[in-house]
N, C-alpha and C positions, 0 to 999 in steps of 0.2 A: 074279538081278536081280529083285529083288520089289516097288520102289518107284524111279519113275521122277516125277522133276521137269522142268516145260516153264514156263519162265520169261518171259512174255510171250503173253497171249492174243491173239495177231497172226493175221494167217495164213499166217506161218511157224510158229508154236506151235501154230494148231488143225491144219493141214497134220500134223505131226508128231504130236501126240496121234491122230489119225486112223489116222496108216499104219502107229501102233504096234498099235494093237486093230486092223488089216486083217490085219495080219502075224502075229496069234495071242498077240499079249500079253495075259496076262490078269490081271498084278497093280496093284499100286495105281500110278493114273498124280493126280499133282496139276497141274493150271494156274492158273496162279497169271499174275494182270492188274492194273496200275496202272490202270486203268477200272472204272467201274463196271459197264459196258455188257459183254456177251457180245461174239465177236470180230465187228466187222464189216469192212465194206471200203472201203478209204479213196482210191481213185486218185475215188470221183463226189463227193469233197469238194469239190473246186476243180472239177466240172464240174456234173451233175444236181445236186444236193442246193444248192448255191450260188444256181445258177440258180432255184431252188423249183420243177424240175421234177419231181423228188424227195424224196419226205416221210422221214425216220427210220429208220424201218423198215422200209424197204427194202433197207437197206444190210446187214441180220447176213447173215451168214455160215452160220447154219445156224438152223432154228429149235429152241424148247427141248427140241423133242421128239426132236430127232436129236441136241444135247447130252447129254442127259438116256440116251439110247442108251449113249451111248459110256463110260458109268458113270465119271465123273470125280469127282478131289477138286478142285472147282470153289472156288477162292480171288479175288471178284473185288474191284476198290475197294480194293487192299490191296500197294504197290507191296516189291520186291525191299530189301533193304538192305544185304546182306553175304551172301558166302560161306564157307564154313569147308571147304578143301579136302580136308582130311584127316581132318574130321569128319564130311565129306559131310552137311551142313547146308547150308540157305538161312535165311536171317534177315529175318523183312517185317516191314514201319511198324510190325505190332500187338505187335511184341513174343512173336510165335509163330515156332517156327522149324518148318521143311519138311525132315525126313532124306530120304537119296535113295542105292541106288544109280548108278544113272545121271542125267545130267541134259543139260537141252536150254536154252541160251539162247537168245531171241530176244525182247530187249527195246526192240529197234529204235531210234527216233532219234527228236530232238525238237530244235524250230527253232533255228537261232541270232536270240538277237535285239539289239537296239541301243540303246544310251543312251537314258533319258529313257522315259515313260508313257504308255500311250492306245493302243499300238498293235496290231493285230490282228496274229496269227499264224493258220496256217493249215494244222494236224495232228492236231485231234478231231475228234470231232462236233459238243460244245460251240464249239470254235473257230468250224467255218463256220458252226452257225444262230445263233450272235451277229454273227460278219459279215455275213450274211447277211440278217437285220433292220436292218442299217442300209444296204442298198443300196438306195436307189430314185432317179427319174429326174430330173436336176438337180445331183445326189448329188454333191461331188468327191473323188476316189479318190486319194492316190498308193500306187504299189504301187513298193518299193522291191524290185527283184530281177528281171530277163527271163530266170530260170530258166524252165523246164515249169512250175515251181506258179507262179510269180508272174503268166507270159504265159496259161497258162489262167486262171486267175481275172479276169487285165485283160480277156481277151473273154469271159466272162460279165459280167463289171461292164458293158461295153459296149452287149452286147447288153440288159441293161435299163434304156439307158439311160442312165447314171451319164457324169459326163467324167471319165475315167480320165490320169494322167499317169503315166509309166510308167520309173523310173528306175534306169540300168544302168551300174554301173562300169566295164566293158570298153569297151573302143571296139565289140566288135561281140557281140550278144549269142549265149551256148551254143555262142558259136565255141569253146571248149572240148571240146565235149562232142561235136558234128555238125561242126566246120568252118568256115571262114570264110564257104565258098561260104554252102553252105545256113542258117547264120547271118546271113548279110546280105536272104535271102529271106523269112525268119522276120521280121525287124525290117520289113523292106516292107508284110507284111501288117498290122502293127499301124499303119504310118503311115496306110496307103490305107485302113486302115479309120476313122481320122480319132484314136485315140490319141494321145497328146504323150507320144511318147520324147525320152528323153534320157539317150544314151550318153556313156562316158568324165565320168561325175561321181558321186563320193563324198556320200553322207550319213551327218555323225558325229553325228546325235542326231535323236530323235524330240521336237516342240514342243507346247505348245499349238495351235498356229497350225499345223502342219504337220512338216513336216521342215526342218533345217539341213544345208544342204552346205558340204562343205570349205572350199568359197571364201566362206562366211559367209551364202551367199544362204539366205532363207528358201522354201521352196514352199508354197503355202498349200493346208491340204487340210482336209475335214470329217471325213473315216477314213482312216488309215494302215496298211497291208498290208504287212511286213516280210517279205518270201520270199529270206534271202541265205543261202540253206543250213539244212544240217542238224548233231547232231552227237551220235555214237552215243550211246548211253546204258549206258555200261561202270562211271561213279562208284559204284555200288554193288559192285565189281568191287576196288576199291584193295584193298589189303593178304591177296587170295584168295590168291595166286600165279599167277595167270594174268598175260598180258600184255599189258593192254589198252591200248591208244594211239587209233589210228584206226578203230576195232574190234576184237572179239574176235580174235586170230590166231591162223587154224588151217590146219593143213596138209590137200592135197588131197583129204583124207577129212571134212571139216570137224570135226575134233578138235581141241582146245583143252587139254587134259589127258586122262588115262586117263578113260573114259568121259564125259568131259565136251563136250558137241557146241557146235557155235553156229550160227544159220541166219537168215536175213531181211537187213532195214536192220544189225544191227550186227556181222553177221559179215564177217573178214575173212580170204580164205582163198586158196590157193594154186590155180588153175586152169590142168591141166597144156593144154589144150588152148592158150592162149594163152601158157603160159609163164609167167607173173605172178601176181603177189598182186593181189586185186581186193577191193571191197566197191561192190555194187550195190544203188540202192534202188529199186526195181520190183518191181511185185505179182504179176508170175510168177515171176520167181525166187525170192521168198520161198517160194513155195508148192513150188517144185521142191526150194528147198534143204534147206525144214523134211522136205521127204519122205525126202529122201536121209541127214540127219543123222539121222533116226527107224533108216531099215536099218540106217546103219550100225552103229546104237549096238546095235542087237539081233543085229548078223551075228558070226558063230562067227571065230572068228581065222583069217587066211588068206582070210574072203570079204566083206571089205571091199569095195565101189567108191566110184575118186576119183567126185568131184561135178565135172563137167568141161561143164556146160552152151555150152549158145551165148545169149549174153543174149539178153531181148526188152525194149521196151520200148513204148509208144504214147503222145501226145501229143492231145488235143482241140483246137485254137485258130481261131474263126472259123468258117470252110467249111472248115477244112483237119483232113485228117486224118495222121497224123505217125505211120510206122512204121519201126522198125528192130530190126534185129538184127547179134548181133559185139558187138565190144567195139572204138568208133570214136575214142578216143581216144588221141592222139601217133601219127596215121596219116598216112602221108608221100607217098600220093597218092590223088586224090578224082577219078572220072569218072562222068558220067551213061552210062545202058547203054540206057535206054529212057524212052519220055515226051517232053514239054513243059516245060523250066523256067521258061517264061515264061507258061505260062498254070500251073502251078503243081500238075502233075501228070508225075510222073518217079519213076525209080527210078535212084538213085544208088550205085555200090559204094568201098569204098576198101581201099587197102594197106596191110601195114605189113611191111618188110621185104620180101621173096617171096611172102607170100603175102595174099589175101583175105582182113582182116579184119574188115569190117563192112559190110550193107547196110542201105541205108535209101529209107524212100519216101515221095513227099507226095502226097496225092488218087490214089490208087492202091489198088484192089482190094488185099486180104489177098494172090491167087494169084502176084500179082504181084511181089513181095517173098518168098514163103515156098521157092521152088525155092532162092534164095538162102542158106537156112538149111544146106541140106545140104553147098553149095557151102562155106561157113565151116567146118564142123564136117569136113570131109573135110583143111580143113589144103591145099585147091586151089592149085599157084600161079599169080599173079597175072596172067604171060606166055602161059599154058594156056589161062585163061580168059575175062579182059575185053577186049573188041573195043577199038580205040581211040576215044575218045570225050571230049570237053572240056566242062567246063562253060561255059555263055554263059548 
């Protein structure tokens, strides 16, 4: 294996270029980025970098000197188009093609957005310092989506000021994703912090004037923030033979074809510890996945290991700081174990099935939350472990 391809300059891709030159790879590795920008890191878009508490350049990832280290065929401004599975080619915008024997996707994910012009998204760099010059105090916001990016960005906009409206189609927001409970304590803090939510209502286009909702109503805003999801970016992927739908699909080693790996936002892969196919988009898992898809791809037959993480994830919003770990979604029982849910510091676990699937914590030290991780990844059950305890 003498030429290796890492298809997305993420960092899941630099992760993986990385732990291939750690691991004694010494032939040709290419990284190849729809950006212009070397990789940097994206969770202080919607938090420092928004706020302008963070300038640019603070955000790479490594500087050129430690790029420059890792002796790469550095392709950047220059995005994926096709693969050629049996020819072991990749095919970019320029009309060059990229041979490989092994190769690494990780071309991750990019917004969904919604009828009609004008409106902000919130996934480069370019994205937030265009948003970002148009924030100031007076300002009116709507941000359609009380995801983690939509709710981080409404409290930065907040915080400088800006009247933020803040609009969510579920009746309760990230109840999806955390829970009813602690979904309804998330949406408190943006009321109390004086925000205008509003839950259980559709916007089918973006206006001049604003947004339009289902029932006809106009919302009148001066910038529009679209945060209603993501959605991988596998379209250059049609007609390879892989099988891309909801991400790349890969079984518990993150393999997608004979040496073909996938790792970050767009992979999606079988995690035995949970038992499920999963696709996570969080910036430590990318980093863990692109590491583990690098071994793999370089390990002798027979020393494979599955990729069986315990997710992380963290949230900034307000005063509140938002952690968890497990994977808390379609979990069939939620108790607090320690803390205050009403001053807004607790640590919460939940079930699924028998056992321990996910914890999570608000205004709560790292230590406080991390014993938990062990408890998850042990596969603990549920009866063994959590004291009784009820949310209030």
């Amino acid at each position: 294996m003498r030429r290796i391809a890492v298809v997305g300059a993420s960092a899941a891709g630099l992760a993986a270029v990385e732990t291939l030159r750690r691991e004694g790879y010494d032939g040709t590795i290419t990284l190849i980025g729809e950006e212009p920008e070397p990789p940097y890191d994206r969770p202080p878009l919607s938090k420092q970098l928004l706020a302008a508490e963070w300038e640019a350049d603070r955000l790479a990832l490594r500087t050129s000197a430690d790029l420059a280290a890792l002796d790469l065929d550095l392709r950047l401004g220059v995005a994926a188009t096709g693969l050629e599975l049996h020819a072991r080619t990749v095919r970019l915008a320029d009309g060059s093609e990229v041979p490989y024997d092994g190769l690494v996707i990780a071309t991750g994910v990019r917004p969904r957005r919604l009828p009609g012009e004008g409106a902000h998204v919130l996934r480069t760099l370019d994205d937030a310092l265009t948003l970002r010059k148009r924030l100031f105090p007076g300002q009116r916001l709507v941000v359609v989506g009380a995801g983690f990016l939509g709710a981080e960005a409404a409290a930065v906009a907040w915080r400088l000021g800006v009247r933020v409206t803040l609009l969510e189609p579920a009746a309760v927001p990230l109840a999806h994703a955390v829970g009813t409970e602690v979904g309804r304590l998330l949406a408190r803090a943006h009321v109390d912090s004086g925000i205008d939510l509003r839950c259980g209502v559709t916007v089918t286009e973006v206006t001049e004037e604003g947004v339009r909702l289902a029932d006809g109503q106009v919302v009148e805003a001066d910038e529009v923030l679209v945060a209603v999801g993501s959605l991988p970016n596998t379209e250059w992927l049609e007609d390879s033979g892989l099988t891309p739908g909801d991400g790349v699909a890969c079984d518990e080693y993150c393999e997608a074809a004979e040496n073909v790996y996938a790792a970050g936002d767009v992979a999606r892969w079988y995690n035995p510890l949970f038992a499920t196919s999963m696709r996570v988009e969080h910036r430590t898992n990318a980093a863990e996945q692109g590491m583990a898809a690098a071994r793999n791809l370089l390990a002798a037959p027979g020393a494979r290991k599955p990729f069986a993480p315990v997710p992380y994830f963290w949230s900034d919003q307000y005063d509140m700081k938002v952690q968890a770990y497990g994977f808390l979604r379609g979990h069939e029982e939620f108790a607090v174990v320690e803390g205050d849910v009403a001053r807004r510091r607790f640590v919460a676990v939940y079930r699924t099935g028998d056992q321990v699937s996910g914890a999570l914590a608000i205004g709560m030290p790292p230590r406080a939350i991390r014993q938990w991780r062990q408890t998850i990844a042990a596969g603990a059950a549920w009866r063994d472990t959590v004291p009784e305890a009820q949310f209030t």
